[in-house]
N, C-alpha and C positions, 0 to 999 in steps of 0.2 A: 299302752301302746305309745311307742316316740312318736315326737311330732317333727324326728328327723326323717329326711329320705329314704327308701329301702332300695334304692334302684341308682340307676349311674345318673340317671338326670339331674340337672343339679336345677332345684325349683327357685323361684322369684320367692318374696318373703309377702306375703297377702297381709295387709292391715286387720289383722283377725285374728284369736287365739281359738275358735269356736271349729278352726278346721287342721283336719290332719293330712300328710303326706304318706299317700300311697299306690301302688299300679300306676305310675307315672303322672297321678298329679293329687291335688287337694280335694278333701273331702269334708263334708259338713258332717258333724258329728250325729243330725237328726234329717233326715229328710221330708221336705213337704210336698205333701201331692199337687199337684194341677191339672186345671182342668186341660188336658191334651191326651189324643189315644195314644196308648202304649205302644202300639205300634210306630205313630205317627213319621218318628226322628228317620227306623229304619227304609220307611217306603220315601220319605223325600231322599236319602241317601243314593238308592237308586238311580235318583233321576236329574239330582242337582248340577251335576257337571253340565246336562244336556240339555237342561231347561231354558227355554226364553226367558221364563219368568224370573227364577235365579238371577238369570245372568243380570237382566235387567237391572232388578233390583238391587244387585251387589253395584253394578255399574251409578247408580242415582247414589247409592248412601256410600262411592268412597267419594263420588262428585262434592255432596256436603260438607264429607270432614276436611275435603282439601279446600273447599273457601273457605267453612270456619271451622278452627284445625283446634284443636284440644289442648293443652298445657304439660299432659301426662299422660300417660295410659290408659286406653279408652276398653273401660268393665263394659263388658257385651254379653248382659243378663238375659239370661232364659235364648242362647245363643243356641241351642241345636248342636248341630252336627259341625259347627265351627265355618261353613260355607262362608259366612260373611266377616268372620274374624281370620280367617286367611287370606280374604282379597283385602285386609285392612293393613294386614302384614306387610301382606306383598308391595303396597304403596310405602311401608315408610314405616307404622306405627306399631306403635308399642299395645299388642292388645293381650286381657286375660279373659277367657270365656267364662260365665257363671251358667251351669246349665244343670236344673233338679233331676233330668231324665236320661235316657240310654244313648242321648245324642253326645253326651261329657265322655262315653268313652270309645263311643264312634270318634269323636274332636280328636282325640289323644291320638288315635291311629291314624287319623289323618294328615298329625303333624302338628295339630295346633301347638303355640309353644307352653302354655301357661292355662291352666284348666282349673278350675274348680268345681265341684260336682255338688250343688244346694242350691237352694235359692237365695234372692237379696237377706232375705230375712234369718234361713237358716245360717248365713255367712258367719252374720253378726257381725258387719266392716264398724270399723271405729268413726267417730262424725269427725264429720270434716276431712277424710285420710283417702278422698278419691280425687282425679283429676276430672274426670271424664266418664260418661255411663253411655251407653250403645240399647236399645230393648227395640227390637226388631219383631214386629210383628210377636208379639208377645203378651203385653199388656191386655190384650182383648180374651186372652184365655184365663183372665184373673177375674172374679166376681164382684171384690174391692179393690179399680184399680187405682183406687186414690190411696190407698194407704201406702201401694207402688211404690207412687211419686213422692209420696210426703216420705218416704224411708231414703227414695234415692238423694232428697234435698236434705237429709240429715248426714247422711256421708259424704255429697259433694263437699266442695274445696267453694267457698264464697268465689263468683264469677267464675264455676267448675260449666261443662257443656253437657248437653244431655243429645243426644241423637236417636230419632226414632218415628218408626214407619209403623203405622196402620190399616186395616181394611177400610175403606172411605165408604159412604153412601148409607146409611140407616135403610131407604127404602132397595137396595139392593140383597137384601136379606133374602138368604134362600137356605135348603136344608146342607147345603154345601158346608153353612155358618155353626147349624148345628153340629155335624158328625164331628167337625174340626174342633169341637170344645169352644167355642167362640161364646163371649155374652153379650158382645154388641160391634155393632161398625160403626165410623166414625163420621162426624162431619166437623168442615173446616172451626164454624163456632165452637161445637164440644169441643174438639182437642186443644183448641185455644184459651179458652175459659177455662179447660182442665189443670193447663200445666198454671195460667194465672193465679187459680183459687191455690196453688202450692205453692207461690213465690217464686215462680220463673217468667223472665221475660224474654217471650220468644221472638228468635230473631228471623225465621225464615218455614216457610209453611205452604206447601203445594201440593196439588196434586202429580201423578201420576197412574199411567199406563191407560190414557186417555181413548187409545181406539177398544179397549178390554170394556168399556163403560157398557156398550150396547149389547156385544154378546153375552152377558152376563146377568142382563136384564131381561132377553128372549131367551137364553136358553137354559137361565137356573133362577130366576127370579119370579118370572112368571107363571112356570109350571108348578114353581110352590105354591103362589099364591092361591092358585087354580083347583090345589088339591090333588094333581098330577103327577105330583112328585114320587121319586122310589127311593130308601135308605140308600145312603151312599159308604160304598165299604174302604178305607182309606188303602186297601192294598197297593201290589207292584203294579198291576198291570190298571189300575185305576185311576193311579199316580201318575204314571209315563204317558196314557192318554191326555190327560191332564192338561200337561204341560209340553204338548207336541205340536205343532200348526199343521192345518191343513197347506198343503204349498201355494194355491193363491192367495192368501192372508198373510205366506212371510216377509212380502216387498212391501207390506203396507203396515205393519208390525214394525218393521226393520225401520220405516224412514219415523215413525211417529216417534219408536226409542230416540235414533236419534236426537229428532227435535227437540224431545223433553230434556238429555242429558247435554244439550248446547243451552236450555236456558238455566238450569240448573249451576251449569258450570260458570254465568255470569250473574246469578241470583236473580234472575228472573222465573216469575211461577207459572204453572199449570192451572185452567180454569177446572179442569175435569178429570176424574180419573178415579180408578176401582181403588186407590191407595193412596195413602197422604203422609210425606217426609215432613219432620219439625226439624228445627234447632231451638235450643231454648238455653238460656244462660242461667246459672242459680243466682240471685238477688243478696 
């Protein structure tokens, strides 16, 4: 098989000889499983445009890369459905999505401009031949996620940036953490200590989505603990409840985003919140 184009697209050239070009973007020659349902990519597709949470969250992680802004092209691993590498675009930058599952060719249709369908590892990027890496609520569906980070710090670019958001709370755990493929949530020490013991020095670490903290804790936290709990099925109509507000929650939803992405936007942190954005520099 050529490792040239088959199609009018004309690809970026990936620091990799381990992938090929095809169906409109690059592909790993071996694919590796992860822990995420197969389903997972097509039921948030659904509901990303419409989500608070999305929104949110795209809205906090282009806030970061525009105070600390990337050098080159920011690799947005285990990116999904491209949701957050198209609001990356849209500001300015240069993104390629790395994604092992059906979200790489949902991305494609979606527009994304630059796709690769493997993981970091199936990639095989060359050391040192990246500027920038994105891993967006991701890492937590990996059972070693240190090997992750010590693969993403063998490809960065010495003082390359890393950008990357978490589930925050260890004792927020609920079977929510299960269905999703999750092996752990995070707290501010762990993920700091994380990216240290790899040789990054992190410049910037908070929480977020601060009013989420409590009902998360009565209404999926507690009932696990309790035994109460029921399987949670990642479908459409599952998904879209999800990620809907009740209408007295949206004024107070509304003003907390806000809040966080005005301190965000002047490097100021968050004390609380169901999720935690890093910046970390490679050493």
């Amino acid at each position: 098989m050529s490792d040239r184009p088959t199609d009018t697209r004309t690809p970026f050239a990936p620091p990799s000889t381990a992938v090929v070009f095809e169906n409109g973007m690059w592909r790993s020659r071996t694919l590796t499983a992860v822990s995420y349902p197969e389903e997972g990519n097509d039921a948030c597709l659904a509901v990303e445009e419409g989500s608070y949470w999305f929104r949110h969250r795209n809205d906090m992680i282009v806030a970061a890369v525009r105070r600390y802004p990337p050098s080159g092209p920011i690799y947005d691993m285990g990116g999904g459905n491209g949701f957050v590498s198209l609001a990356m675009e849209r500001t300015g930058n240069a993104v390629v999505l790395v994604e092992p599952g059906s979200g790489a060719r949902n991305a494609v249709r979606r527009g994304v401009t630059n796709v690769i369908h493997g993981t970091l590892e199936d990639a095989a990027f060359e050391e040192t031949s990246i500027d920038a890496v994105g891993v967006f609520d991701a890492v937590e569906h990996i059972e070693h996620e240190h090997r992750v980070l010590n693969g993403i710090h063998r490809v960065l670019v010495p003082g390359g940036r890393v950008y990357c958001d978490v589930p925050a709370g260890r004792w927020l755990w609920s079977e929510e953490d299960v269905t999703a493929g999750h092996f752990l949530r995070y707290t501010r020490s762990s993920l700091r200590d994380w990216f240290q013991r790899a040789g990054f020095q992190v410049e910037f670490l908070s929480s977020f989505f601060s009013w989420l903290h409590l009902p998360i804790l009565l209404f999926r936290t507690l009932p696990y603990r309790l035994g109460r709990h029921r399987p949670v099925t990642p479908d459409h109509a599952a998904t879209k409840a999800d990620h809907s507000l009740p209408a007295p929650l949206r004024p107070i939803a509304a003003a907390a985003h806000r809040w966080e992405l005005e301190r965000i936007s002047r490097g100021a942190t968050t004390p609380l919140g169901t999720s935690l954005i890093c910046v970390a520099r490679s050493a």
